[in-house]
N, C-alpha and C positions, 0 to 999 in steps of 0.2 A: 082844865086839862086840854080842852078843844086848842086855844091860844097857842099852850105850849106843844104839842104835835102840829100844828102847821109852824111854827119857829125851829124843832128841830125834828125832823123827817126820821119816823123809825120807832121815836119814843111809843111807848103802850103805857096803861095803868091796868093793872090787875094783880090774882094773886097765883101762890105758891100753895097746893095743898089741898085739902077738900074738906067736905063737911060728911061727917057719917052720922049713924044714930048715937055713939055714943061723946060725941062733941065736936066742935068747928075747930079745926087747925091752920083755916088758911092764915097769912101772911102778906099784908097788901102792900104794894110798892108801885114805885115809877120805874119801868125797865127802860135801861138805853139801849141800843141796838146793837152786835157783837156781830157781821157779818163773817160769815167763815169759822166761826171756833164757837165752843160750847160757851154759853154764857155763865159770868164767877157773880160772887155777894158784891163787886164792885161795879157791876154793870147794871144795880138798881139802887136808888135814895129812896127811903124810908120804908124798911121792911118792919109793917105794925101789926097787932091782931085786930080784928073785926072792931073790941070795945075800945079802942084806941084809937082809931080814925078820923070819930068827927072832931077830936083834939090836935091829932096831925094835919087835918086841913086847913085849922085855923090856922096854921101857920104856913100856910101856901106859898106864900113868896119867898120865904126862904127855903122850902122845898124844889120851887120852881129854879130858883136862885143857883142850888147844889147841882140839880139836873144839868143847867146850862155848863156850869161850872166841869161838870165831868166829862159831859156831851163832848162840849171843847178841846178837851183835854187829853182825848182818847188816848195815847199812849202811856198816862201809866193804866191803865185798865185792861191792857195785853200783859 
């Protein structure tokens, strides 16, 4: 993750949600950055739960890959 936040300025990983006593809800993803407007489901690559993760990371480069690809692309994400 470290790689790809200095490649593109802005990216974060984290989640959507929280964890209470009666079970974890969050949602972990790569957020791109939205400067100026509420961020939408398009301004993040792979929103997973908690037991899906260390599966989603196997597959990192082409996560990394989607990221760049959006990052770039910033207008359809407005």
């Amino acid at each position: 993750m470290k790689e790809l936040a200095a490649d593109l300025p802005g990216v974060t990983f984290g989640y959507i949600g929280n964890c209470e006593r009666w079970g974890d809800d969050r949602l972990w993803a790569i957020f791109l950055p939205h400067p100026g407007r509420v961020g939408s489901f398009a301004d993040s690559v792979s929103i997973v739960r908690k037991e899906k993760l260390p599966k989603a990371v196997t597959n990192w480069d082409a996560l990394a890959g989607l990221a760049r690809r959006r990052y770039h692309d910033g207008s359809k994400r407005i």
